[in-house]
One Martini backbone bead per residue (centre of mass of N, CA, C, O) as a GRO file, in nm:
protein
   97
    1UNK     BB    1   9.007  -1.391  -4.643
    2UNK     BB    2   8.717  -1.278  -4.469
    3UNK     BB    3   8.466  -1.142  -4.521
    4UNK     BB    4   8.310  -0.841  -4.358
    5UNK     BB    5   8.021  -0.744  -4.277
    6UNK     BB    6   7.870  -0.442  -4.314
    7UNK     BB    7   7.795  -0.185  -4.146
    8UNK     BB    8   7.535  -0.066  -3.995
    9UNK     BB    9   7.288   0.160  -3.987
   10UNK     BB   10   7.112   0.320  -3.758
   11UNK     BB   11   6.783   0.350  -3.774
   12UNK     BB   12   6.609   0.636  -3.792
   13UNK     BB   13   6.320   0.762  -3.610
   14UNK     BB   14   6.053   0.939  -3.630
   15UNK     BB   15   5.837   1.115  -3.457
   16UNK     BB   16   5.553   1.132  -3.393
   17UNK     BB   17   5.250   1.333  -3.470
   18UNK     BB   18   5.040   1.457  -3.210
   19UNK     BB   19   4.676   1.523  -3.310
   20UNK     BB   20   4.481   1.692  -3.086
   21UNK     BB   21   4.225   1.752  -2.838
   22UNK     BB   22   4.181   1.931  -2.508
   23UNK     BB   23   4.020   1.786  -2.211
   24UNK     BB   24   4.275   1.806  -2.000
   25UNK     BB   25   4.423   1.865  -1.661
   26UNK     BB   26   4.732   1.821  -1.439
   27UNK     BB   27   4.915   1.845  -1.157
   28UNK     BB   28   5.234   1.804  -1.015
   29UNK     BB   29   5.447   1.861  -0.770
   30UNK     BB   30   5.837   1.827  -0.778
   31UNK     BB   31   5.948   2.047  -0.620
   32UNK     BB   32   6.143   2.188  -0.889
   33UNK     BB   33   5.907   2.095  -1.063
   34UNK     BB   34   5.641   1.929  -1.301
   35UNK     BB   35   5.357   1.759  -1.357
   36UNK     BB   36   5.223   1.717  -1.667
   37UNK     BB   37   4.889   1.631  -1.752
   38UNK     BB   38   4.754   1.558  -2.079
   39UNK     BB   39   4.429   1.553  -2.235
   40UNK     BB   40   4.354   1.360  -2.525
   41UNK     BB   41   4.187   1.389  -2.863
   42UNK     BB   42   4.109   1.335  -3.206
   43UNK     BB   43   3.784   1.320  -3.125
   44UNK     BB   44   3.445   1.292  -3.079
   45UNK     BB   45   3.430   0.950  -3.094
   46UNK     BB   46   3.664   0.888  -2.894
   47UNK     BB   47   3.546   1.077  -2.647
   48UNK     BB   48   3.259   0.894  -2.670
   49UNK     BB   49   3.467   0.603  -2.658
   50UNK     BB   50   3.718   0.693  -2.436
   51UNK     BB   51   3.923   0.796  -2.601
   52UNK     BB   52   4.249   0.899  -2.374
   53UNK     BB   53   4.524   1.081  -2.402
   54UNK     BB   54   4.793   1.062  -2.194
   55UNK     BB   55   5.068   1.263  -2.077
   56UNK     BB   56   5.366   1.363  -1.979
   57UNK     BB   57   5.541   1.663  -1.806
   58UNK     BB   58   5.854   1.762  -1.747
   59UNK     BB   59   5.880   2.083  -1.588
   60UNK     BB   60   5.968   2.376  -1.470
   61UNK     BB   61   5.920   2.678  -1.324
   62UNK     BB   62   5.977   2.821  -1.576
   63UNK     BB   63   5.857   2.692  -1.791
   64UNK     BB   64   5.569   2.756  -1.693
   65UNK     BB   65   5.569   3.027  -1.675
   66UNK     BB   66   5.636   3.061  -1.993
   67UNK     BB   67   5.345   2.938  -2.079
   68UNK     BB   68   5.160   3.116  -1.933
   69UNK     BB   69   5.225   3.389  -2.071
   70UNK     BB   70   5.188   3.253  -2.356
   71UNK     BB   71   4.883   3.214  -2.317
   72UNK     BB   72   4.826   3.505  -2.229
   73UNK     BB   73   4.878   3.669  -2.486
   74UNK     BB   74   4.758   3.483  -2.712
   75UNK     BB   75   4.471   3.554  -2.502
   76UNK     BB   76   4.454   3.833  -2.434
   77UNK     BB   77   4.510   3.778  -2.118
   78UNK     BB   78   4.531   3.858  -1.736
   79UNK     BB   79   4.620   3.854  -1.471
   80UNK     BB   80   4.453   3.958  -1.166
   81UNK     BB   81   4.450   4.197  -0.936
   82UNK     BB   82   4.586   4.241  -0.628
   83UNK     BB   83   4.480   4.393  -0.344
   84UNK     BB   84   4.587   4.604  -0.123
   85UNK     BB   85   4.636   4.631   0.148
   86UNK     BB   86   4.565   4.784   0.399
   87UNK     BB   87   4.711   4.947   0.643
   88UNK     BB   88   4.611   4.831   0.892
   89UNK     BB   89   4.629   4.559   0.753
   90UNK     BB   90   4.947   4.531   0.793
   91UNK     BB   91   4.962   4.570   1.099
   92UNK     BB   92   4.804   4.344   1.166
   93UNK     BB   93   4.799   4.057   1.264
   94UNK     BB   94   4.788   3.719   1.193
   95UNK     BB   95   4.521   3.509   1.153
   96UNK     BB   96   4.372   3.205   1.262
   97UNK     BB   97   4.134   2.954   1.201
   0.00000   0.00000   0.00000
């Protein structure tokens, strides 16, 4: 009886790790979601050279909300607070121009 070949195992590859300095970004809603697309480049040469790598992340709107918190935390910035309309204009209709 003939010997059957031994199962090989496949080989997992680590995922590259990707240091670049952030040169820009958009995003796009997609209802629940949004479209987070990072402009990033690796040196000053490549940014000179036009060279820029774009990401898309797709991530929830809770997920962007504790980003969103977590740079601003990390940054010790507040987001400025909203004034409150007085009494009168709270009472006011709704003017559309």
């Amino acid at each position: 009886m003939a010997k059957r070949p031994a199962k090989r195992k496949a080989q997992t590859t680590e995922p590259a790790e990707h240091r670049a300095v952030v040169v820009g970004w958009t995003h796009n809603g997609l209802g629940s979601s949004i479209d987070l697309r990072i402009q990033s480049t690796p040196s000053q040469q490549a940014l000179n050279a036009g060279q820029i790598d774009s990401h898309h992340f797709l991530m929830t709107h809770n997920q962007a909300l504790l980003l969103a918190k977590y740079l601003l935390d990390t940054t010790g910035q507040t987001l400025p607070l909203r004034a409150k309309p007085s009494l009168w204009r709270r009472f006011l209709p709704n003017r559309q121009k």
